[in-house]
C-alpha positions as CSV (number, residue, x, y, z in Angstrom):
1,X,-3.6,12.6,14.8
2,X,-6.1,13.8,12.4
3,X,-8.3,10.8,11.6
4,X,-9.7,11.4,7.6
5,X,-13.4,9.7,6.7
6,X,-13.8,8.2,3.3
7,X,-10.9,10.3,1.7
8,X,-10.6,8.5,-1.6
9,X,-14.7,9.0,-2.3
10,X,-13.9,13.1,-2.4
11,X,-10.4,13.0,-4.3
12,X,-11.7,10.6,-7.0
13,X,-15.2,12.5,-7.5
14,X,-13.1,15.9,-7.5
15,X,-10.8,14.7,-10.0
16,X,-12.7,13.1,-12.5
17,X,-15.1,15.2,-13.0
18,X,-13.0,17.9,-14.3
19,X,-11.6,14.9,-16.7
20,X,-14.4,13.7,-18.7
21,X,-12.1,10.9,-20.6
22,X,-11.8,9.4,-17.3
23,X,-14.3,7.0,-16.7
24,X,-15.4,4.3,-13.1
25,X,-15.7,1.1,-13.5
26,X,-17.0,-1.4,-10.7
27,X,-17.1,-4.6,-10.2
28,X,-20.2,-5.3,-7.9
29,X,-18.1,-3.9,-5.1
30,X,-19.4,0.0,-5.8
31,X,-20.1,1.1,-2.0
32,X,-17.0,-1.3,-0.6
33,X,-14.8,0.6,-2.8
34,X,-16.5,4.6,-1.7
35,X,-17.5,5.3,-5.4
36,X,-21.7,4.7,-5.1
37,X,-21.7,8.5,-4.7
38,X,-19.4,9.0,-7.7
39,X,-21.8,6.6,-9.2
40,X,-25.3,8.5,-8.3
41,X,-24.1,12.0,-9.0
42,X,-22.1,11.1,-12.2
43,X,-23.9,8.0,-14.0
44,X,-22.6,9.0,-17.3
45,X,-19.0,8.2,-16.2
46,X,-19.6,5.3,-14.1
47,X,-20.2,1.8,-15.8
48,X,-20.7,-1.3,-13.7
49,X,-19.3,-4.6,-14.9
50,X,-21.3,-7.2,-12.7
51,X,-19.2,-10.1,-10.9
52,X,-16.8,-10.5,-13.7
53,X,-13.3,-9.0,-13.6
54,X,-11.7,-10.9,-16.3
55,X,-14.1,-9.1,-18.5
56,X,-13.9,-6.0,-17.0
57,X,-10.0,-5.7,-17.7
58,X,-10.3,-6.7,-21.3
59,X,-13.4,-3.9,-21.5
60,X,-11.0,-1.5,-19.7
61,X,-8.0,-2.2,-22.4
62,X,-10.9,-1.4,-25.1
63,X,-11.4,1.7,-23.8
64,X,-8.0,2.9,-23.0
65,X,-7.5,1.8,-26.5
66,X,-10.7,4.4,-27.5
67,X,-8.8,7.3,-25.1
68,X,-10.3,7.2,-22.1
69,X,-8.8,6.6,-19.2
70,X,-10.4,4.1,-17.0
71,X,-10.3,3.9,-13.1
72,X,-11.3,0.2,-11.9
73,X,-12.3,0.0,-8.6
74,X,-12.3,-3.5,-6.7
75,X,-10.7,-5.3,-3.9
76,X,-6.7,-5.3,-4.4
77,X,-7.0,-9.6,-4.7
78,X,-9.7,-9.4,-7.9
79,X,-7.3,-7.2,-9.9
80,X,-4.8,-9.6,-10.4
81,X,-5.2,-13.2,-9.3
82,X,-9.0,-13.8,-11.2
83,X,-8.2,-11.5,-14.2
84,X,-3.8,-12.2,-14.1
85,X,-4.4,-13.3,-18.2
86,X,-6.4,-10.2,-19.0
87,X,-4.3,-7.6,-17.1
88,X,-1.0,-9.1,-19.2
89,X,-2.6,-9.1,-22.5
90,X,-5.6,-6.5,-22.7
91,X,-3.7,-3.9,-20.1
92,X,0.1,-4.3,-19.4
93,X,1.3,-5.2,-22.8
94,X,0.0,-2.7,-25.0
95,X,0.5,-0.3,-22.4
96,X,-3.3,0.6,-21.8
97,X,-3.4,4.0,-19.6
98,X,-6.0,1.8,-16.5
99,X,-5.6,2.6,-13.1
100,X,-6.5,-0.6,-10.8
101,X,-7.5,0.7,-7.4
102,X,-7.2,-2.0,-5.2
103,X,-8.8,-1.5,-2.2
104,X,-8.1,-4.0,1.1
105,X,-4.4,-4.5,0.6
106,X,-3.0,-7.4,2.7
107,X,-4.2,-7.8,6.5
108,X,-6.5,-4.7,6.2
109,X,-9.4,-6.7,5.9
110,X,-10.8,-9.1,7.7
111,X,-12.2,-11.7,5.1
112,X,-9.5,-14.1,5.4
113,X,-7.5,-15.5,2.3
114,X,-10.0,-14.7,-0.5
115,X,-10.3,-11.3,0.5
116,X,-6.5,-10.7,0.8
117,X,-4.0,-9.0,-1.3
118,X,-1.1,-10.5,0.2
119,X,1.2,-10.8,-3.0
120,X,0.0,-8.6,-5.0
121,X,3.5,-6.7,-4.7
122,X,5.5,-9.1,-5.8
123,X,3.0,-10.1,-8.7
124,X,2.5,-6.6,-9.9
125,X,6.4,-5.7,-10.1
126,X,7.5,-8.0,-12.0
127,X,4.9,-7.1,-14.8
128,X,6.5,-4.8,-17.4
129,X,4.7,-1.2,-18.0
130,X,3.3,-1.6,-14.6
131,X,3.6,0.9,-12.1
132,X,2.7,0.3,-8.6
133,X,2.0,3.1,-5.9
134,X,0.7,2.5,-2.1
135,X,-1.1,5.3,-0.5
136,X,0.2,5.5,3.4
137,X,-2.4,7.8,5.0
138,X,-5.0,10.2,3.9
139,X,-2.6,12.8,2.3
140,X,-1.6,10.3,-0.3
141,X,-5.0,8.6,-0.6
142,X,-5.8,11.8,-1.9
143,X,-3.8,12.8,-4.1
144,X,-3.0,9.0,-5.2
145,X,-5.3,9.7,-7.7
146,X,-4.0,12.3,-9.8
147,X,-0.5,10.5,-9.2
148,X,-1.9,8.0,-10.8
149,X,-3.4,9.5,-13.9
150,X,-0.2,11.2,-15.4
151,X,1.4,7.8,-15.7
152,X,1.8,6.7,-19.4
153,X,0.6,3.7,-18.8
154,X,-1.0,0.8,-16.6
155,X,-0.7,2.0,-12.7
156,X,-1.9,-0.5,-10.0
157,X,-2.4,1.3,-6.5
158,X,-2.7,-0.3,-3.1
159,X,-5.4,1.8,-1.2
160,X,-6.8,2.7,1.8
161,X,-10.3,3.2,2.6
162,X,-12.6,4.3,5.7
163,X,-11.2,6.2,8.6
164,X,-7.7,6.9,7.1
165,X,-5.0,8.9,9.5
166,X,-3.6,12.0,7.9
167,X,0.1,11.6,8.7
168,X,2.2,13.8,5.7
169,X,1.0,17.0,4.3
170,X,2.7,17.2,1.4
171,X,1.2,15.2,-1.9
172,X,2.4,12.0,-3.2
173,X,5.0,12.3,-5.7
174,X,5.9,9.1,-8.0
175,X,9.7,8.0,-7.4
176,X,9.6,10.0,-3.9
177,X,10.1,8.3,-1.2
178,X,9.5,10.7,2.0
179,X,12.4,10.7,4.4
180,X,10.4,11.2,8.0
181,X,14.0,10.4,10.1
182,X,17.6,10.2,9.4
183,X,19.0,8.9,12.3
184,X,22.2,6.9,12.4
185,X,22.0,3.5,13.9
186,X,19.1,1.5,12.2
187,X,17.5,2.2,8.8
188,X,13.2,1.2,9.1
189,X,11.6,0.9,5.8
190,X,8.3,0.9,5.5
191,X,5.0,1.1,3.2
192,X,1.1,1.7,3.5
193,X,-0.3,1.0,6.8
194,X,3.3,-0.4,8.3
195,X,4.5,3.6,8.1
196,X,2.0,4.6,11.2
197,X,3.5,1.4,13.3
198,X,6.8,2.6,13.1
199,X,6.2,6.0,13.5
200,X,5.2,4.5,16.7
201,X,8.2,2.4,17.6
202,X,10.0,5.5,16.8
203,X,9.2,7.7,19.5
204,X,10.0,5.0,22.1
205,X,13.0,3.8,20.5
206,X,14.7,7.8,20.5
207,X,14.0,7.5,24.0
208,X,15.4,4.1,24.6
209,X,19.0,6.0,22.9
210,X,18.2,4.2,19.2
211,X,18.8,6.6,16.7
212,X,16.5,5.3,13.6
213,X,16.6,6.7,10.2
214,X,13.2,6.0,9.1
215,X,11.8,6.0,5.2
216,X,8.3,5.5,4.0
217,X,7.9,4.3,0.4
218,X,4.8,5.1,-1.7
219,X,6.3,4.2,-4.9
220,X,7.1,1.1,-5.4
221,X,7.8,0.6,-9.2
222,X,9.9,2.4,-10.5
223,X,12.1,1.4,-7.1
224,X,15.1,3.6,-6.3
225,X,17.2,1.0,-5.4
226,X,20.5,3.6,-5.5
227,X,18.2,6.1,-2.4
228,X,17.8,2.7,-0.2
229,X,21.5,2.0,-1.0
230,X,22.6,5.6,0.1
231,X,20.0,5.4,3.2
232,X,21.5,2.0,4.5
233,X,25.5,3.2,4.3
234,X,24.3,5.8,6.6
235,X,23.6,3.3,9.7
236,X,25.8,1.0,11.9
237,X,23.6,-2.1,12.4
238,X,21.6,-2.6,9.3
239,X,18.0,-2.7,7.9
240,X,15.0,-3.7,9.1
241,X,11.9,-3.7,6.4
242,X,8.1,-3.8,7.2
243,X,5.6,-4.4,5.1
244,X,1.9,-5.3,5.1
245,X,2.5,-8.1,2.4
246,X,4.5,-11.1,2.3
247,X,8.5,-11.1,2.7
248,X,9.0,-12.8,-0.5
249,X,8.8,-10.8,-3.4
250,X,7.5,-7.8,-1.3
251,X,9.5,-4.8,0.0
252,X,11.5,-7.0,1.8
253,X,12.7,-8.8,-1.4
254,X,13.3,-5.8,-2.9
255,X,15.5,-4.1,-1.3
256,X,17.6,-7.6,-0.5
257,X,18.0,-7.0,-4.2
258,X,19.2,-3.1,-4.3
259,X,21.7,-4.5,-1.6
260,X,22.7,-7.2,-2.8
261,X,23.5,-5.5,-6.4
262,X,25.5,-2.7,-4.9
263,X,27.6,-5.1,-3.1
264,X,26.7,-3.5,0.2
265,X,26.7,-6.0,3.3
266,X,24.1,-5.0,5.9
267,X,22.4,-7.4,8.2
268,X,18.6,-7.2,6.4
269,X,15.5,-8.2,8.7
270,X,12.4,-8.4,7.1
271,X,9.0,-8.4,9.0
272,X,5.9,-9.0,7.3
273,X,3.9,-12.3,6.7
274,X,6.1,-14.9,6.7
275,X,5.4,-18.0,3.7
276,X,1.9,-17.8,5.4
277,X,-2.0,-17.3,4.8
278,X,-3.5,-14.4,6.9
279,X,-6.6,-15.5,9.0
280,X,-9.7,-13.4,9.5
281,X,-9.4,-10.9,12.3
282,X,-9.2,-7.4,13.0
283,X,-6.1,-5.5,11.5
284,X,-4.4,-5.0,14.8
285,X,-5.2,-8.4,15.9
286,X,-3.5,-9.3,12.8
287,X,-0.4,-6.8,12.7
288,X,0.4,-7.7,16.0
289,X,-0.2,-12.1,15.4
290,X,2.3,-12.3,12.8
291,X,5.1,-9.3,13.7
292,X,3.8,-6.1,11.5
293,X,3.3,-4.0,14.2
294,X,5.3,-1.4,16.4
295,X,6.2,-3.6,19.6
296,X,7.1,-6.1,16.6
297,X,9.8,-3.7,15.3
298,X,11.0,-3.0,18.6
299,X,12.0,-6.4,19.2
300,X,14.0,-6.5,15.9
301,X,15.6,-3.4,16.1
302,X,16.8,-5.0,19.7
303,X,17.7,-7.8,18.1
304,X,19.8,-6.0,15.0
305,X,21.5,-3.5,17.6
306,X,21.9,-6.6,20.6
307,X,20.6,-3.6,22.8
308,X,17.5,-4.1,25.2
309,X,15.1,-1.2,25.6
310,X,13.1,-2.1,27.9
311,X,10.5,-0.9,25.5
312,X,6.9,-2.5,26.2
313,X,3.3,-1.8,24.8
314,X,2.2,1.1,27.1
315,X,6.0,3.0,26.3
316,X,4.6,3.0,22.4
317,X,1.3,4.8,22.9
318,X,-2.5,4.1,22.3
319,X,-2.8,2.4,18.8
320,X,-6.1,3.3,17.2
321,X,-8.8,0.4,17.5
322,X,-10.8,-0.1,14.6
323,X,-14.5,-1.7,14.7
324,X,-14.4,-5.0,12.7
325,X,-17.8,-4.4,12.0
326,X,-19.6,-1.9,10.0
327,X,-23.3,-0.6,10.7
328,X,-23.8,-0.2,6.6
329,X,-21.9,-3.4,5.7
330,X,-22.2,-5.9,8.6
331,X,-19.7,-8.2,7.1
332,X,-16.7,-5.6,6.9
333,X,-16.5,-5.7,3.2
């Protein structure tokens, strides 16, 4: 597959600077978050709040307030644990137009708890005015940021950063979730880095004689609970969700909900981080140690349908290896 370098860095700087009421705001995380370029070729749109988020959300209402349209760039975790006050008052409630790019999202970084946006999902969706979008590969990192800026309102973003695959070549659209398989015996939802996994699985699994029907979400509020309703009536053996986030609250939650509303009964398997803190490690150290990965699907999808594949790790393909380290930032952040 096509691997991407530093897409977000180009879409933002292409976008903004055709919109001069959108501004960049940092939070002494400018080169972890690919905007230090944005910042030396555009200093007249890029202000830099120092180590102090809470104040950097109630600046960002100000300005919204003033018509601009502010684009806050930090790790997912300091958008909305730290400033969680500030983003309700200053941002959510009057309906400010900021756009929180929260970079790192759940187990793609190896910094351990701190560093760790592992509920941010659940946090975020049950704020009203907020709407939250995931970018899945570089396609959507891309144009995640015009998606984001015709929202009348607050938008939180999961993003990815670095070497990003380039799976879809069609833009994100908010409330679209992209159908990528419609088989008939299992229905695989997935989000974000989770999509690539089970893209994976797939290919193994139609060869093992499962037919999946397989959706990736990039929207995840508004949720169209009545699609996943549809999607799941359309398999025998039920759903399986995975998601780079915890269970509870998460995608997983959600559509237990959409189910459970509709009155439909389908067995519902949700992988993800169960009740747990991640650890530090390499992301697919980490997918693989607690069940977000593709040989982790497999195994429920045998377990939903009772039918053994015989699938194992080499019958899923190479999975890209990513350094832990980085020759410009030696501690991966």
């Amino acid at each position: 597959m096509e691997m991407v370098n530093r897409p977000y860095a180009r879409a933002f700087e292409a976008y903004a600077v055709q919109h001069p009421e959108v501004l960049c705001l940092s939070a002494d995380l400018t080169s972890s978050c690919e905007v230090d370029g944005f910042r030396d070729r555009h200093p007249d749109q890029f202000l830099s709040l120092g180590m102090a988020e809470q104040n950097m959300l109630s600046f960002a209402g100000g300005l919204g307030l003033a018509g601009f349209r502010p684009f806050l760039h930090s790790f997912g975790v300091f958008l909305y644990r730290r400033p969680y006050d500030q983003l309700m008052a200053s941002i959510a409630y009057p309906r400010r137009q900021v756009r929180l790019m929260g970079f790192l999202p759940g187990v793609t970084t190896p910094g351990g708890m701190t560093h760790q946006a592992i509920e941010d999902i659940s946090v975020m969706r049950t704020i009203p005015n907020m709407t939250v979008l995931e970018a899945g590969d570089a396609t959507e990192v891309e144009s995640i940021v015009a998606a984001a800026d015709s929202v009348d309102g607050p938008v939180y973003c999961r993003i990815l950063r670095g070497s990003v695959p380039r799976l879809f070549d069609t833009p994100l659209e908010i409330g679209r979730m992209r159908v990528l398989a419609e088989g008939t015996d299992v229905l695989v939802i997935t989000a974000g880095i989770t999509t690539e996994e089970a893209i994976r699985a797939r290919g193994a699994l139609d060869r093992a004689g499962v037919s999946v029907r397989h959706l990736h979400l990039n929207t995840l509020k508004p949720f169209d609970a009545a699609q996943i309703v549809a999607h799941a009536e359309a398999v025998k053996h039920g759903v399986i969700t995975l998601e780079n986030h915890l269970v509870v609250g998460g995608i997983g939650s959600m559509v237990a909900e959409a189910l459970a509303e509709a009155g439909l009964a389908r067995r519902l398997i949700r992988l993800g981080l169960q009740d747990t803190y991640a650890h530090g490690g390499s992301r697919p150290y980490l997918m693989r140690y607690y069940g977000m990965d593709a040989l982790s699907l497999v195994r429920a999808v045998e377990g939903l349908t009772g039918q053994q594949t015989g699938i194992n790790e080499d019958a899923l393909g190479a999975v890209r290896v990513e350094a832990v380290h980085s020759a410009v930032k030696a501690e991966a952040l």
